[in-house]
C-alpha positions in Angstrom: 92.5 74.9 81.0 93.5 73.3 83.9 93.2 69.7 83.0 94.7 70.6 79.7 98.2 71.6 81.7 97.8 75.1 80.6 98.1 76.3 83.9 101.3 77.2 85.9 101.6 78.5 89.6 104.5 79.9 90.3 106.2 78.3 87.3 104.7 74.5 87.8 102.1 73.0 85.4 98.7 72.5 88.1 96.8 69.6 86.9 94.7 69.6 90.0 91.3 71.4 90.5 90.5 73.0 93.4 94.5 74.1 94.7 94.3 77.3 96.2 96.5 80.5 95.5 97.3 83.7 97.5 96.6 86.3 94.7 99.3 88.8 96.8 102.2 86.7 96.4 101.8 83.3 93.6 102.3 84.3 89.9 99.8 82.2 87.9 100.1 81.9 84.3 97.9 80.9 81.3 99.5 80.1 77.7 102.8 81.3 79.2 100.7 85.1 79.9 100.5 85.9 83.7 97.5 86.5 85.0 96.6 89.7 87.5 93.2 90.6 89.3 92.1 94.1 88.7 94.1 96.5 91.0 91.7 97.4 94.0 92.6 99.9 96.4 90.7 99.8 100.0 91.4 103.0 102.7 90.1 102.3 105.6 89.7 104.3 109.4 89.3 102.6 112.5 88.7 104.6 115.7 90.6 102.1 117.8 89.6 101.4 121.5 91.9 100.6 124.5 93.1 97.2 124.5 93.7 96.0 121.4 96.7 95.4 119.7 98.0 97.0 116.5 98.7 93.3 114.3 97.3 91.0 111.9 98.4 88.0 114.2 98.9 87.4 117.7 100.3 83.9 118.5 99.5 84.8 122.4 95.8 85.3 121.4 95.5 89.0 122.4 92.7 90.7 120.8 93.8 92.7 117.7 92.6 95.3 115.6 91.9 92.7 113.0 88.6 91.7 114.9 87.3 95.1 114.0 87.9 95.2 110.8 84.7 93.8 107.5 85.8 90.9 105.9 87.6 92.3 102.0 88.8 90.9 99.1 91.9 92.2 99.4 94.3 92.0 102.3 94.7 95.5 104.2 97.2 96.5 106.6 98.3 99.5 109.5 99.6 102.7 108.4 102.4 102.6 111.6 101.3 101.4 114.8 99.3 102.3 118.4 99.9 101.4 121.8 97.3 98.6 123.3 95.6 101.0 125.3 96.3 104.1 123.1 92.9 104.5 121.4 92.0 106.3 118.1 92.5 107.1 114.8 94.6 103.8 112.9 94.4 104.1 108.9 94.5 100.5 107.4 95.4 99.9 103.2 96.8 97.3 100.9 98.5 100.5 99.0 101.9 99.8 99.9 103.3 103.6 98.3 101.0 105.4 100.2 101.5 103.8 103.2 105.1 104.0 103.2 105.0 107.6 102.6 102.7 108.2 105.1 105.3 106.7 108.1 108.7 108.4 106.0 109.4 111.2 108.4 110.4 113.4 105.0 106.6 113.8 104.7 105.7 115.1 107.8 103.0 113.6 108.2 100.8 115.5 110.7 99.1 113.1 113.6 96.9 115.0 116.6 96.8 113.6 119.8 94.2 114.1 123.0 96.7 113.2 126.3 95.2 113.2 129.3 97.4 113.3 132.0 97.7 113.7 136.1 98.4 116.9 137.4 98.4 121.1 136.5 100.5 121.2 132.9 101.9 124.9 132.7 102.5 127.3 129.7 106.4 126.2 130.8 105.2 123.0 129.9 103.6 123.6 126.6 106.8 125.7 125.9 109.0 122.1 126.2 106.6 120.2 124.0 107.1 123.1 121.5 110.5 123.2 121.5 111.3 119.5 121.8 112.6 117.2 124.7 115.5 115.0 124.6 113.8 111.6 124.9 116.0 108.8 124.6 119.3 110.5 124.0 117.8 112.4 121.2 115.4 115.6 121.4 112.2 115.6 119.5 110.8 117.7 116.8 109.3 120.9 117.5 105.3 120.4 117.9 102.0 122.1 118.7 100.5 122.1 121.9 97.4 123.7 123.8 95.6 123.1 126.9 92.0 122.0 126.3 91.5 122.2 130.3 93.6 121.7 133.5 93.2 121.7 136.9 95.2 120.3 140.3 93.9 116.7 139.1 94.1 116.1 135.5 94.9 118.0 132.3 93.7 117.3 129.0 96.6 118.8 126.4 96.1 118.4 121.8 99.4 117.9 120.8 100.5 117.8 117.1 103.7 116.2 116.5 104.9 114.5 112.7 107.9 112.3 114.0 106.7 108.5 113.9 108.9 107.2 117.2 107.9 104.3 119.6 105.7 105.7 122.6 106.6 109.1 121.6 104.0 111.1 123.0 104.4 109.3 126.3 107.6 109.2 127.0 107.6 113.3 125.8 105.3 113.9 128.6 107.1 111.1 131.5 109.9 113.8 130.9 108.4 116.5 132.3 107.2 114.6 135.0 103.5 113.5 133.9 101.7 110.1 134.4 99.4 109.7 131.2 96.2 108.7 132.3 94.5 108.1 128.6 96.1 109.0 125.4 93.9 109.2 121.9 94.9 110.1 118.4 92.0 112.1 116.8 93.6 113.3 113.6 96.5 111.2 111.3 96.6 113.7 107.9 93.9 115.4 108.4 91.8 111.9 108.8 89.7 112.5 112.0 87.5 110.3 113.9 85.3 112.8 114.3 81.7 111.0 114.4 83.2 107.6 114.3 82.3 106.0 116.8 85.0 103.6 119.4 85.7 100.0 117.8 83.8 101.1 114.7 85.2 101.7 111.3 84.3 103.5 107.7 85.8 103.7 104.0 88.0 106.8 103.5 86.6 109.4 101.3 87.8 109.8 97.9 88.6 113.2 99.0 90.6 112.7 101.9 92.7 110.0 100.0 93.6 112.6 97.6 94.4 114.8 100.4 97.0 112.1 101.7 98.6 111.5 98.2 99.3 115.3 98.1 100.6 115.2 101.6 102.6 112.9 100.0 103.5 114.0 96.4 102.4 110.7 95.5 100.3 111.1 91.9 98.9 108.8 89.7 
């Protein structure tokens, strides 16, 4: 079909065997039809360690997230982003709705965090993270904090918060005065990394990517 010029990339006859396409973004035709690959939709979870940065390309030759990842036939990408040394749960897809949806703060979007930080946090403290904190110029949604322990050295707080913001949970607890010594999302949705171990990775189930489309309102 080729050599008989019934071919077109991108609206010019190819003549040539062999040129390569990038399915995601070239139109290819045939008899003036275009041509599309069956739809395939890949959910992925990473428990991501310390160290590695949240992007698909790093011209300074950091490691990313990317070198975790299997090899697919489709292209995935980060739902939102993690701090190089936050670790934890990063969800990865080449469904564009979903992922948009899942970083539009009119969702809510639930994420859980683990914080560990340096020093005794107090009830008083909990109380701020509940209520919100003014971090930079503006106060933060109201969120859901406990103490898993505490003593004069380190404290280990969950905190649920649904707002998306740059460094958030670190900067909320800088305000009040704590240096956080390691900071780990467990939950994003209702994902969890639970059994997953660091660095490693595993297919969403078709039950919990149900569960995000209702978070959602996003249906077939």
């Amino acid at each position: 079909m080729i050599q008989e010029g019934r071919v077109k990339v991108n609206g010019q006859v190819v003549t040539q065997l062999g040129v390569k396409i990038d399915e995601s973004r070239d139109r290819v035709e045939v008899d003036g039809r275009q041509v599309r690959l069956p739809s395939t939709k890949v959910y992925l979870l990473l428990n991501k360690p310390s160290g590695y940065i949240v992007t698909m390309d790093d011209p300074q030759k950091r490691k990313t997230v990317v070198e975790l990842l299997p090899r697919l036939p489709v292209r995935v990408f980060p739902v939102g982003r993690l701090d190089g040394e936050t670790e934890g749960a990063l969800l990865f897809t080449n469904d564009g709705e979903l992922a948009n949806r899942l970083m539009h703060p009119r969702y809510q979007v639930k994420k859980i965090y683990e914080v560990k930080v340096k020093g005794f946090v107090e009830d008083k403290d909990l109380e701020k993270l509940e209520k919100g904190i003014f971090v930079d110029g503006r106060k933060t949604a109201p969120a859901k904090a406990k103490v898993i322990y505490r003593n004069k050295e380190n404290s280990l707080v969950c905190l649920e918060v649904h707002e998306g913001r740059k460094h958030e949970v670190r900067k909320m607890f800088y305000a009040l005065g704590f240096e956080v010594k390691r900071l780990r999302r467990v939950s994003f949705g209702g994902v969890t990394i639970k059994g997953l171990r660091r660095g490693f990775w595993r297919y969403l189930k078709p039950q919990e990517v149900e569960r995000l489309k209702k978070l959602t309102n996003l249906t077939e």
